[in-house]
N, C-alpha and C positions, 0 to 999 in steps of 0.2 A: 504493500500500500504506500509508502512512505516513496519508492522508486517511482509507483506510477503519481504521486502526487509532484513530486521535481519533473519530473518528465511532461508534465501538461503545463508548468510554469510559462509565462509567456516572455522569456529573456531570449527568445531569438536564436537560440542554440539547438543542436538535437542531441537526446540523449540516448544512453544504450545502456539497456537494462542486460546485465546477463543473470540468467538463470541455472541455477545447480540441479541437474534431472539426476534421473535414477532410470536405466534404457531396462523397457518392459516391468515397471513399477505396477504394483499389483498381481503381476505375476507371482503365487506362494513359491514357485517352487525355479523360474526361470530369473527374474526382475534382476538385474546387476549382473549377466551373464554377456558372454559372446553368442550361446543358443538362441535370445530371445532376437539376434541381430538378423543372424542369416536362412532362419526358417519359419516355418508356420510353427504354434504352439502346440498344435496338435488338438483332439477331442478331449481330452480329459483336460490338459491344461487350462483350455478353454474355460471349461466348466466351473473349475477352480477359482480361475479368475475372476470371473462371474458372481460367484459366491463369495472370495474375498473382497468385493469392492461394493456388495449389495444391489447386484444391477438385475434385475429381472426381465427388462424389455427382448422383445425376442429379435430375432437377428436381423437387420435392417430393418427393425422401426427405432423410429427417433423420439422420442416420449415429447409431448407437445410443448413444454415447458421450453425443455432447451430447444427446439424448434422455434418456439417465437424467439428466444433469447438470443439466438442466432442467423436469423432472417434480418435483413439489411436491408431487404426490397421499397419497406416502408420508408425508411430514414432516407434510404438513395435516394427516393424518390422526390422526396422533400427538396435533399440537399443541392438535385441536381436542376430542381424548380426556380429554387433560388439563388443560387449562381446564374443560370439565364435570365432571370430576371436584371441583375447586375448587371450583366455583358451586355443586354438591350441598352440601358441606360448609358453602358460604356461606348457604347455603338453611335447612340444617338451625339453624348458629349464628343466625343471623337472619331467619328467617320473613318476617317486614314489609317490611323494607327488599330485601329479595329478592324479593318477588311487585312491590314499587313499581319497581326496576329493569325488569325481565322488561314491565310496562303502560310505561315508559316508552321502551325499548328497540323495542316492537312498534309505539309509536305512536298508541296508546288514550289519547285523555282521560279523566281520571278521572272517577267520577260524579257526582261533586259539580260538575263543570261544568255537566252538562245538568241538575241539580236546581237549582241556584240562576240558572242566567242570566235566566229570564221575570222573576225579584223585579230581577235588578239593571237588567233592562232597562225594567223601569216606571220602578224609581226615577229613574232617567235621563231617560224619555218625560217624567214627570211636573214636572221639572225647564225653566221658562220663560227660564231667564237667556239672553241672548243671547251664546253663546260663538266664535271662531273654529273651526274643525273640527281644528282641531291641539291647542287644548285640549278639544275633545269626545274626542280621540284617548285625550290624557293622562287624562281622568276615566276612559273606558272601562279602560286601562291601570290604575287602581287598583283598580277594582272585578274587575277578571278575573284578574290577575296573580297573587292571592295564592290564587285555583285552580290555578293552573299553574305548580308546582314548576318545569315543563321549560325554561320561560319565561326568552329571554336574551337582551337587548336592547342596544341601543346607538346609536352615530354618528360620525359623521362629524367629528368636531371641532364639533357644531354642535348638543348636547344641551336648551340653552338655548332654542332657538331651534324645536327639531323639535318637544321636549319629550317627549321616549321613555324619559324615567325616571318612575318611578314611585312612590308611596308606599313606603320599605322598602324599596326596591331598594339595594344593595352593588352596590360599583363596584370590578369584581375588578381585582387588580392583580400583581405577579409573585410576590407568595408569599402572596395573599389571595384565598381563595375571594369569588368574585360572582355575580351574575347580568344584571349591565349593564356592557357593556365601550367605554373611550374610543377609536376607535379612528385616530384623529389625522386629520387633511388627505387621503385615502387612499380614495375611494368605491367603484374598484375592487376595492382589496383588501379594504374591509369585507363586500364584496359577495359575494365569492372564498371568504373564510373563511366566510363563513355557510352557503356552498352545500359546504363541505368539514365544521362543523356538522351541517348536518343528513343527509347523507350518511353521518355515524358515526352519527348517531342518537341519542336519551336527551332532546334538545333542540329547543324551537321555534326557531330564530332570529329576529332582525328587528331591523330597523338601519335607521337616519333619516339623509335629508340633503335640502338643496332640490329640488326637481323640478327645476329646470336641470342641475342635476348628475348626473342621470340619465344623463345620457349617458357618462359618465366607468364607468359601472356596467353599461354596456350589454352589455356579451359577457357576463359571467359571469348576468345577470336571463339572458339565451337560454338559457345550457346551464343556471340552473335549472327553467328551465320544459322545456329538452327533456329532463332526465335527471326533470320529473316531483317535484322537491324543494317542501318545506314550507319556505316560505321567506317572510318575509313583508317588507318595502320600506314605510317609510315615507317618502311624500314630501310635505313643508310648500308653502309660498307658491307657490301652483301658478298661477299668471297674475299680471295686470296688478292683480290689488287687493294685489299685496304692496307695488307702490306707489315712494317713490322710487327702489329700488334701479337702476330702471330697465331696461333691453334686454338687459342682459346675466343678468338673475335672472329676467326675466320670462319663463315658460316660453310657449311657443303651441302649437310643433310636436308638444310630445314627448310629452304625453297620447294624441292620436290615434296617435302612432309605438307607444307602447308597447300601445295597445289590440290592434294588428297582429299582436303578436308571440304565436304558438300558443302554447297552453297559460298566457298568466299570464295571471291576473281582476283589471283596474284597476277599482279603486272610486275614486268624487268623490261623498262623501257631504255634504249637505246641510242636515244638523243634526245635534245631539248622537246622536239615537237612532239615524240610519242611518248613523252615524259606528260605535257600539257596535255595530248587527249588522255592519258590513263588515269589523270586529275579529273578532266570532263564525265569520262564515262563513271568512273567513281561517285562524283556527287550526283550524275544524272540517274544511278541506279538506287532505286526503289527496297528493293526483295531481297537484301541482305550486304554483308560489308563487302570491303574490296581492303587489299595489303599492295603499297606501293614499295619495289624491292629496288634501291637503288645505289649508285655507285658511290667510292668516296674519290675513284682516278679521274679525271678528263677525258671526256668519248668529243669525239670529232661530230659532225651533223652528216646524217647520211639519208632521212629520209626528206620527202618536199611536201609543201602544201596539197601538188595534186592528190596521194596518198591516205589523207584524213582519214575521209569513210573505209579505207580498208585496213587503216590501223584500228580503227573502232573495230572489226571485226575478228579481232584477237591476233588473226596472223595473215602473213597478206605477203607478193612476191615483190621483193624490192628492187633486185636485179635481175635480169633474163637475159640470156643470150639463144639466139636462134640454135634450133637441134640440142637443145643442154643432155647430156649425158648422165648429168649428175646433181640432185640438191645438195646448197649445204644448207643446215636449217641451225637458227641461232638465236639467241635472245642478250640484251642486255650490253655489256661491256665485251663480249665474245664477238658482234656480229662485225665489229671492225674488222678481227682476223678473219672473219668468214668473205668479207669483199677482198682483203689481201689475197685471200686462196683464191680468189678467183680470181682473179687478175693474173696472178703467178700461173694458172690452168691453162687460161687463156693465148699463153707466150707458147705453150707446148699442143695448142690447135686441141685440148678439150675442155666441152662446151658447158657453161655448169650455172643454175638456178640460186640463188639466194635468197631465200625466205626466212624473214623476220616475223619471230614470236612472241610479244611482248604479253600474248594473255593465249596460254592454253588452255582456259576455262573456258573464254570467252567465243576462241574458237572453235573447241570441241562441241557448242551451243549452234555451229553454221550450219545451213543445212548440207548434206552427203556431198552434194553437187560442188559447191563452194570447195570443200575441202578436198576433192579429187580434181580443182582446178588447178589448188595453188599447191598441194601435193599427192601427184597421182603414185598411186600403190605399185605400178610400173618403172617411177622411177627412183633409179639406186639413190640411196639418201646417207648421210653426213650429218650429226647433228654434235654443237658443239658446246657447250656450256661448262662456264669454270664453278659446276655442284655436279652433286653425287649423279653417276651417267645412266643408273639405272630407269628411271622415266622416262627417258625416252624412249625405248624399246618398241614402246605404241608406235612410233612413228615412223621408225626408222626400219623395222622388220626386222626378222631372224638374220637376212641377208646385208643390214644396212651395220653404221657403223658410229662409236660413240667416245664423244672423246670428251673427258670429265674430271673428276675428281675424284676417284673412291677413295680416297685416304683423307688420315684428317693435312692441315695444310703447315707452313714452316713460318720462321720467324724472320722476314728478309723484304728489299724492296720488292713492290710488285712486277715489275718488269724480268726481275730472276727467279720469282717463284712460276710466273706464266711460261717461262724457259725450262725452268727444274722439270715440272708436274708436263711437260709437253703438252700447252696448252697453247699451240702455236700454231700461224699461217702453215709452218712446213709439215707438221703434222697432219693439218687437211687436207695439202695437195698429197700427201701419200697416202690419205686413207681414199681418196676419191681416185686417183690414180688405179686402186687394187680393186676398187667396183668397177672402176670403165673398164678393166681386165679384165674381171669375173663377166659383164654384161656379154663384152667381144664375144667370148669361148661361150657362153649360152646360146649367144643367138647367132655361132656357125654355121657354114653351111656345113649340115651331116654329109657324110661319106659313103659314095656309093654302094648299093647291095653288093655288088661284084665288084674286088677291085682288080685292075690288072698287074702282072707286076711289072716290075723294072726290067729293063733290058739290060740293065746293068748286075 
């Protein structure tokens, strides 16, 4: 009594009652057990319990008492009368800010999103500087942010570094309104609250920290992708080119772990613009979160405005040369070497496709048709990615070939670990070298029934 009496105090705080249980209390014979955890009590227990606790109602009836005691119908009913009545009144005093509540509440971006992103997304294509993708993340974040009021950001203790503040962003603090929150050492809880954000609703969330530490975030990323939340994960220095921090920062595993997990769309964008639509598509989707996986190295600009719509559809071909022999298929910070490989192919007359994958959720969502354009089952495939190489195998085939990371990674710059781990241009031209050889000798001409011999 005395906890719920501080707890309903009106000092503007919340408070947390914890309580001391006893698991399967009333049980005479189980109550304080691990039995009562992971089974039924059984018949007789049942009965026991029953009798120790004086309960006679028979099995699914609710005795009426605690049935009104526990009905809510009436009171919601009330409460929810009169809050609209409120909001009428709020409506009438303020027109504006009450239809912008009511769009932000439903979950509508506003229009001025879809009218301006194609200009901010050139400006951005148009833009040659070689940036890491975590600062392609932060430009996208300036340019979009001040469309989206709902817009509320933060990290991990690691802002500096994620870089998920933005031009003009406030940094709310206990009696200061924000839009970008510090939220300490903590990746679960940042993760926790976001998904309790956007669950109230009014708010996009999104919250940064390194891809290693993904894992620390791992239950709450599930139930927001299984309860379907807008949620959006930034994660920085996602492999081995972040370089010395070493094996304990270098992520491998947990790109392919998190692609696994239903319902959330991991993007590894590739330069500034599929950096900017993987921002877009993010906040433009509805039916669950998205995880942005990006660099801490400098990537070059490789894709162009014309591209957009097929980078929205998770994978798309970047490069093509007539008769290609060969895909190489890449995502991320890898797909530089994947155009080096071909260029290097290209000197030796073989012909080879480049297909950028910045969202294999997104594409695996295209229909059949789509994805036997931009990779057909025909042809010998290459796929490169500095994470663990077993995912790919969907793509590439029993026949195709994967060049990765199975190991954990070293403590060294990134340009010698990408060397060490043979995560390289000349790696590619020799694994696509050994498909257009395997392809040759398959599709021989076979050798006549009768052969004659030599005269020699």
């Amino acid at each position: 009594k005395a906890a719920k009496a501080q707890a309903v105090k009106a000092d503007g705080k919340p408070t947390l009652i914890c309580c001391k249980t006893v698991i399967g209390m009333g049980s005479p014979n189980k109550a304080g057990t691990h039995d009562v955890h992971g089974a039924a009590l059984g018949a007789a227990e049942v009965q026991a319990t029953r009798d120790a606790l004086g309960w006679t109602a028979a099995p699914f009836e609710i005795p009426n008492d605690i049935a009104v005691a526990w009905n809510a119908v009436t009171r919601g009913v009330a409460a929810e009368h009169a809050w609209n009545e409120r909001f009428a009144a709020y409506r009438t005093a303020h027109p504006v800010e009450a239809a912008e509540f009511q769009r932000r509440m439903a979950g509508d971006l506003p229009d001025s999103f879809a009218e301006q992103l194609p200009a901010l997304l050139e400006t951005i294509a148009a833009n040659e500087t070689a940036f890491a993708t975590r600062k392609s993340s932060q430009n996208a974040l300036d340019a979009i942010a001040p469309l989206l009021p709902e817009f509320f950001g933060g990290s991990a203790d690691l802002t500096g570094s994620n870089l998920t503040n933005f031009k003009g962003c406030v940094r709310a603090r206990r009696d200061v309104w924000g839009n970008h929150f510090s939220y300490g050492v903590r990746e679960f809880g940042m993760a926790a609250i976001m998904n309790g954000i956007a669950l109230h609703g009014g708010y996009i969330p999104y919250g940064g920290t390194f891809l290693t530490f993904s894992d620390y975030s791992r239950n709450a990323i599930r139930m927001a992708a299984l309860m379907k939340l807008r949620v959006i994960h930034v994660f920085t220095h996602d492999s081995i080119g972040l370089g010395e921090d070493g094996p304990t920062h270098q992520s491998v595993e947990h790109i392919p772990s998190l692609r696994i997990i239903p319902g959330l769309d991991v993007w590894r964008p590739a330069d500034g613009l599929e950096t900017a639509v993987a921002w877009a598509c993010a906040v433009e989707r509805r039916d669950g979160p998205s995880a942005l996986c990006l660099s801490r190295q400098n990537l070059p600009r490789l894709s162009s405005i014309s591209q957009v719509e097929k980078i929205r559809k998770g994978g798309y071909i970047l490069s093509d040369m007539p008769g290609a022999q060969a895909a190489i298929l890449s995502t991320g910070s890898e797909l530089e070497i994947a155009m080096k490989a071909q260029a290097e192919l290209a000197t030796q007359g073989i012909a080879t496709r480049v297909v950028s994958m910045p969202c294999t959720n997104v594409f695996d969502r295209q229909s059949e048709a789509y994805q036997e354009m931009v990779l057909p089952l025909s042809l010998p495939t290459v796929a490169i990615e500095a994470a663990h190489p077993d995912f790919w195998r969907k793509y590439v085939g029993r026949t195709g070939m994967v060049i990765g990371m199975p190991t954990f990674g070293e403590s060294a710059p990134a340009p010698k670990l990408y060397a060490h781990f043979g995560i390289t241009a000349e790696r590619v031209v020799e694994a696509v070298q050994v498909l257009a050889h395997r392809a040759a000798y398959r599709h021989a001409e076979p050798l006549p029934d009768t052969v004659v011999p030599s005269v020699n």
